[in-house]
C-alpha positions in Angstrom: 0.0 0.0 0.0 1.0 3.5 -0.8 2.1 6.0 1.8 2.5 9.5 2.0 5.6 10.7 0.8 6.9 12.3 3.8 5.8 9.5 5.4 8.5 7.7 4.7 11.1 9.7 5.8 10.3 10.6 8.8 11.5 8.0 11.6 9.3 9.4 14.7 6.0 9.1 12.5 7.1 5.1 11.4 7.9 4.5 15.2 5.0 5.8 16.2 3.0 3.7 13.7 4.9 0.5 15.2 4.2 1.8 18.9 0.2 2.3 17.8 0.1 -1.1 15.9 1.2 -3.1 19.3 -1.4 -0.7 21.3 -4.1 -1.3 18.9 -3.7 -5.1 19.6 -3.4 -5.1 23.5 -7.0 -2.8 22.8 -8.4 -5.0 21.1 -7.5 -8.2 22.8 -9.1 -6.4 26.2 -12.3 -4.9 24.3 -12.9 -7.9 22.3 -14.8 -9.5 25.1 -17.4 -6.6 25.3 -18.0 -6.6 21.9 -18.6 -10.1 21.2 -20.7 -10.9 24.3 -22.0 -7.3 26.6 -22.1 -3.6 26.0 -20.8 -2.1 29.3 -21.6 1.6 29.2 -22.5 4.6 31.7 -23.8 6.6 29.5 -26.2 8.6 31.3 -29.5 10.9 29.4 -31.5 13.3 30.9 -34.8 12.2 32.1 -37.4 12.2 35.0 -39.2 9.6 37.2 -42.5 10.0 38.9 -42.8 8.1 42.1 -45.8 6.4 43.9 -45.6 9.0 46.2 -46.6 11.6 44.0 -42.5 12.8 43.9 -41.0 14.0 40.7 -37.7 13.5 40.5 -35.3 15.3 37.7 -32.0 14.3 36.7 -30.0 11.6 34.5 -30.6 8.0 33.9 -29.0 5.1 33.2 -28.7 4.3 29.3 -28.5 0.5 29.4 -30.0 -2.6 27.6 -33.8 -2.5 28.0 -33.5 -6.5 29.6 -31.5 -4.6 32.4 -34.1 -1.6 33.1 -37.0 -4.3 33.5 -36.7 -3.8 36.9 -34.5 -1.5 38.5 -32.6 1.9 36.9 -29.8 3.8 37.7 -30.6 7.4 39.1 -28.6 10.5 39.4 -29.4 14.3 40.0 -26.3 15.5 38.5 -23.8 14.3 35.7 -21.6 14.7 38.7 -22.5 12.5 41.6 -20.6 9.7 41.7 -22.6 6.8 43.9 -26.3 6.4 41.5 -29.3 5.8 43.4 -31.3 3.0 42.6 -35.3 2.9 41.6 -37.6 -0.1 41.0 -40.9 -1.0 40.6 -41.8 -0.9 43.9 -41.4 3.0 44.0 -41.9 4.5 40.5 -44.7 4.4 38.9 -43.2 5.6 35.6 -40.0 7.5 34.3 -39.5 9.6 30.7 -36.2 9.9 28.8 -35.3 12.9 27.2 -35.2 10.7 23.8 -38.9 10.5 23.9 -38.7 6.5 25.4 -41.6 7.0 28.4 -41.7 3.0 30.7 -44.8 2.4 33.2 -44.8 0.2 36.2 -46.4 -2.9 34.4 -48.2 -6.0 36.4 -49.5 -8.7 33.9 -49.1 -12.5 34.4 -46.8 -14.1 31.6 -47.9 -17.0 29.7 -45.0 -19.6 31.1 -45.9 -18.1 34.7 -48.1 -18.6 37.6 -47.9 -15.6 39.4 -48.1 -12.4 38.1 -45.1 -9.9 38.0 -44.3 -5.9 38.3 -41.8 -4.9 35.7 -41.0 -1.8 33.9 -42.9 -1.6 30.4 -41.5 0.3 27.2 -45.0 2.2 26.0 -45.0 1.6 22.1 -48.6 3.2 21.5 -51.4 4.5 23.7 -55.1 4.8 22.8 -58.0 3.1 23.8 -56.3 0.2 23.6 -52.6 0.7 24.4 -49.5 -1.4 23.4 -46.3 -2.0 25.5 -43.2 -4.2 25.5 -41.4 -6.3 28.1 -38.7 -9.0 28.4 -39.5 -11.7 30.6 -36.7 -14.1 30.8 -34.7 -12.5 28.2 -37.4 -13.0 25.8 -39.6 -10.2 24.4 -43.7 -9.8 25.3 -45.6 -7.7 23.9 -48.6 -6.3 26.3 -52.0 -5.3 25.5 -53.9 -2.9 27.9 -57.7 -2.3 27.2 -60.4 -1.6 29.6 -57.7 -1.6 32.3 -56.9 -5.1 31.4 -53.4 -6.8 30.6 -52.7 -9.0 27.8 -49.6 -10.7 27.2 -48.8 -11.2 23.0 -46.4 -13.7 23.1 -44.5 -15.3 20.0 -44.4 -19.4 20.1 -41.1 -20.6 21.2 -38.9 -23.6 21.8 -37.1 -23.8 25.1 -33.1 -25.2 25.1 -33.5 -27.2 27.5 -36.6 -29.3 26.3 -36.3 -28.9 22.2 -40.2 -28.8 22.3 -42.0 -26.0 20.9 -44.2 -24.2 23.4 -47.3 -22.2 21.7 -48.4 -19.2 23.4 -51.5 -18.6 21.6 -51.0 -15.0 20.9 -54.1 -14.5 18.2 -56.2 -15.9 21.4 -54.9 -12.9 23.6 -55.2 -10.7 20.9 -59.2 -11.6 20.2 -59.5 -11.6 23.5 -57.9 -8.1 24.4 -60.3 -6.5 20.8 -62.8 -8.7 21.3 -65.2 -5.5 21.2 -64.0 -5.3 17.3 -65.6 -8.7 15.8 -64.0 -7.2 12.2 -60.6 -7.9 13.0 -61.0 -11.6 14.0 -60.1 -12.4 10.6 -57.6 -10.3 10.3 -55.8 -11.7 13.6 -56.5 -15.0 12.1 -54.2 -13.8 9.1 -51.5 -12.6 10.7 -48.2 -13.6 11.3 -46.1 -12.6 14.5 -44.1 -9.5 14.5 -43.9 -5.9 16.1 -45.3 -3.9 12.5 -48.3 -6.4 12.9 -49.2 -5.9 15.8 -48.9 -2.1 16.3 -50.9 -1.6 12.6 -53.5 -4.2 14.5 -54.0 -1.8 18.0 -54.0 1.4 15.8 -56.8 0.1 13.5 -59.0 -1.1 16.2 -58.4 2.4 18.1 -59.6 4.0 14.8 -63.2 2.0 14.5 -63.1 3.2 18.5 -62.4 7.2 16.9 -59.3 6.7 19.7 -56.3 8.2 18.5 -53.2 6.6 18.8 -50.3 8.2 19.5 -46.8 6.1 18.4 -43.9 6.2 20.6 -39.9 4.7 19.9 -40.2 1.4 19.6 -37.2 -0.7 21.3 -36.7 -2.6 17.8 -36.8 0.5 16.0 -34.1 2.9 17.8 -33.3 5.3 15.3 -29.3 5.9 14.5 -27.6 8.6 15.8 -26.0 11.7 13.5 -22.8 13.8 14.6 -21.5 16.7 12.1 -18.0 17.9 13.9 -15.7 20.1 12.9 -11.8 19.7 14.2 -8.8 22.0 14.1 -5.6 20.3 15.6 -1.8 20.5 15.4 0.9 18.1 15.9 3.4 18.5 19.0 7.0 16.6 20.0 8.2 16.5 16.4 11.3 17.2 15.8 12.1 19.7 12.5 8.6 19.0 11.4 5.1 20.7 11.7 1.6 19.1 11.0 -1.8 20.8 10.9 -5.2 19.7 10.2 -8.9 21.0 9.5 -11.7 18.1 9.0 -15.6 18.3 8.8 -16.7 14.6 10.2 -20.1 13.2 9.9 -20.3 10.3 12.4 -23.4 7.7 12.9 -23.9 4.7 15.2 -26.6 2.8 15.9 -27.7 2.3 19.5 -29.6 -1.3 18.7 -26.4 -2.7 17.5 -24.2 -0.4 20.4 -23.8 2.7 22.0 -19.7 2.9 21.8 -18.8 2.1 18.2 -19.6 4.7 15.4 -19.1 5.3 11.9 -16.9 8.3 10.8 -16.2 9.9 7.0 -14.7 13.2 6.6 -13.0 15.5 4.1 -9.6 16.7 6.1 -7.1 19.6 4.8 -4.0 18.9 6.0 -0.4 20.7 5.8 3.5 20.5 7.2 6.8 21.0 6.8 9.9 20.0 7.4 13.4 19.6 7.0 16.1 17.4 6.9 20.0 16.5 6.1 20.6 14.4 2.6 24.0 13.8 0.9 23.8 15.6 -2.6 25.6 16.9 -5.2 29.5 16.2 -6.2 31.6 18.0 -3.6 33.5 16.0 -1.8 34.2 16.6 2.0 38.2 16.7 3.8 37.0 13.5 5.1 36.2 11.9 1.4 32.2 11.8 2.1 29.6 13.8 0.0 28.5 17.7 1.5 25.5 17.3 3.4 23.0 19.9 2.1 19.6 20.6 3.8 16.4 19.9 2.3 13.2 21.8 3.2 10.0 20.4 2.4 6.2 21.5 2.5 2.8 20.3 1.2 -0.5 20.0 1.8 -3.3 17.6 0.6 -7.0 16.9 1.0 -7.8 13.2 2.4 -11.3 11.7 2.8 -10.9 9.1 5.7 -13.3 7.0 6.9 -13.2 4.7 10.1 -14.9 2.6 12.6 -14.4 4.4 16.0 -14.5 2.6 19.7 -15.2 4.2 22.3 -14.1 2.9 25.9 -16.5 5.3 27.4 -19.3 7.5 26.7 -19.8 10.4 28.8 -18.2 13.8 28.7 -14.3 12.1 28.7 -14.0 9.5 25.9 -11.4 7.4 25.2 -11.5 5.6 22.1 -9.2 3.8 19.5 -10.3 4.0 15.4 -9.5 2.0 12.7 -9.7 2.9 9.0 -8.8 3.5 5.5 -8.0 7.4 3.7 -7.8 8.8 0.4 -5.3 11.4 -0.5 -4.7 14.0 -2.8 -0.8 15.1 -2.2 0.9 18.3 -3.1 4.1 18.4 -1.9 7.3 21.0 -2.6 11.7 20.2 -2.5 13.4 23.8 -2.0 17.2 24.3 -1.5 18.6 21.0 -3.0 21.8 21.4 -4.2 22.2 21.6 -7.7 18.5 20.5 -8.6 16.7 23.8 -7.4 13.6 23.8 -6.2 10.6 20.9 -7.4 7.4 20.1 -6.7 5.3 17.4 -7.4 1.7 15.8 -7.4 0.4 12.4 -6.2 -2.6 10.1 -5.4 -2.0 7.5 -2.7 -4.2 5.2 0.1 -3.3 5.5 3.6 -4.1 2.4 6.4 -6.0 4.9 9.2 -5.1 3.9 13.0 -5.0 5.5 16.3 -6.2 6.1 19.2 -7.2 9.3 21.6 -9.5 11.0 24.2 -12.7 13.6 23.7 -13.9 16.0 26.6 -16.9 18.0 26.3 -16.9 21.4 27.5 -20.4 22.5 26.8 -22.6 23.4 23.9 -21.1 21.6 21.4 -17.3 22.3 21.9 -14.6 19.8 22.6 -10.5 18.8 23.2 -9.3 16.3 21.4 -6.3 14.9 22.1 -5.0 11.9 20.2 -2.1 9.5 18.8 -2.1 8.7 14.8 0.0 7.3 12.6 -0.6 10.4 10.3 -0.2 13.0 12.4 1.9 11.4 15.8 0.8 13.2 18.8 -1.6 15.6 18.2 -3.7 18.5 20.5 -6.8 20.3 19.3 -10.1 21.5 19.4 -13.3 20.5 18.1 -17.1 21.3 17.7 -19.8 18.6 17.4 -23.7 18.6 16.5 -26.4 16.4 16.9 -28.3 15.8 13.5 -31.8 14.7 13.2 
């Protein structure tokens, strides 16, 4: 693969590539683990939780995998408090997340149970007939609420240990839960299991009813998440040589698949300079060796790099490590070589992307960056991030 001309002559930039290479493994090695088998996060959102008591409380939840908010959450006033406080259903009666997710204290009895259980619910769509979702067991149930009645919509399923399938007769709760609508027997009849089913099911009988039906995020339906930053850095402990950089970054991630790694694609103007000592030209030294003659160089090129991003953390200090593949369009300038004069030249090369760095958040949008690259070595800057739509 190509690499940028300077590139190759610079020995603290190749080091630094080897030094990255070895801590990109030991990175992986340790966050391999999470990735494969649990998303460990403490991300906290804004939100607020209404208590039995009639309390409001405002603060920060908890971001985590809906099967670990069934029934307990993570509670803090400020970003800042260090020890959460701990809620469940014994106590709140319902909590909202500034994302728009809004759960409910739930009771319902599960088909595979005997007694009936207090859990929190994800509310999907409320009318005259609302529609929530629960996990029970690690698996997901849908609940049915109409005339202050729960039914649970359960798909058929076959246990590991027993190798039978089990049916849970979800058109029979769902006749059961409309049976007020005899037109949609036949259309329950019909259908096959799945979330889009069901919700175009409750909305249709809440229309016959003239009951609106208000839609809310649906835990299989998270949408992905847009960044547009803009960076400025510069490149420190780099002897004879100077690097800057100005990129506009569009980053996405998807909170379904996890909450830490992220898409990122840019367009990135870069420049430097530097010099160093070369053996030109024909005059020959007392000692018999060729004159050393300095050799200053500069250039600048535009680079589209795109690259998968980790993040170790994801509150307002984030580590993270990246890994990717660049574009570039190189200018680059030779002045004072003996006896050529000066040149300049044009080229087109792929660069292999890899580092690893820290973000902090200061407040409405701006950010430090601090990071390690094999592109730019040790770099410092500052950044500015929004949230797309």
């Amino acid at each position: 693969m190509n690499r940028i001309p300077f590139l190759n002559q610079s020995n603290y930039l190749l080091s630094m590539r080897t030094f990255l290479l070895r801590t990109f493994l030991v990175l992986l090695l340790l966050k391999l683990p999470a990735l494969l088998f649990a998303q460990l996060t403490d991300e906290y959102i804004k939100g607020e939780i209404h208590l039995k008591n009639k309390e409001i409380k405002d603060g920060f939840i908890k971001n985590e995998d809906f099967r670990r908010m069934s029934y307990k959450i993570a509670f803090k006033q400020t970003q800042d408090q260090v020890i959460a406080t701990t809620y469940d259903t014994s106590s709140v009666q319902n909590f909202m997340m500034d994302d728009g997710e809004i759960f409910e204290s739930l009771r319902y009895l599960p088909n595979s149970g005997k007694d009936s259980i207090t859990s929190f619910a994800r509310l999907i769509l409320k009318g005259k007939a609302s529609l929530y979702l629960v996990f029970y067991r690690t698996l997901p149930i849908y609940i049915v609420v109409n005339n202050n009645l729960t039914y649970p919509v359960q798909d058929d399923e076959m246990p590991i240990n027993t190798g039978e399938m089990v049916q849970n007769f979800y058109k029979s709760y769902l006749k059961n839960a409309l049976q007020d609508d005899e037109e949609l027997s036949g259309t329950i009849d019909k259908m096959e299991f799945s979330e889009t089913g069901i919700v175009n099911l409750i909305k249709e009988y809440n229309k016959h009813f003239q009951s609106g039906n208000k839609i809310f995020i649906s835990h299989f339906k998270e949408k992905p998440k847009h960044f547009f930053m803009f960076n400025a850095d510069v490149s420190l402990f780099m002897h004879n040589q100077s690097i800057y950089s100005l990129e506009g970054m569009y980053r996405i991630y998807y909170p379904k698949f996890s909450k830490n790694t992220s898409f990122n694609i840019g367009l990135r103007y870069q420049g430097y300079k530097y010099s160093d000592i070369e053996q030109r030209g024909s005059i020959i030294n007392f000692d018999g060796t060729l004159n050393d003659t300095t050799v200053n160089y500069r250039g600048r090129f535009l680079s589209i790099p795109m690259a998968f991003q980790e993040n170790f953390l994801n509150g307002r200090f984030r580590p993270y490590f990246y890994l990717g593949f660049g574009f570039y369009g190189f200018f680059k300038e030779v002045n004072n070589v003996y006896a050529e004069g000066n040149t300049s030249s044009r080229q087109y090369v792929s660069l292999f992307l890899l580092g690893l760095g820290i973000e902090a958040d200061l407040g409405k949008g701006l950010m430090l960056r601090a990071g390690l690259s094999d592109d730019k070595g040790f770099s410092l800057g500052v950044g500015f991030h929004v949230a797309g739509k």
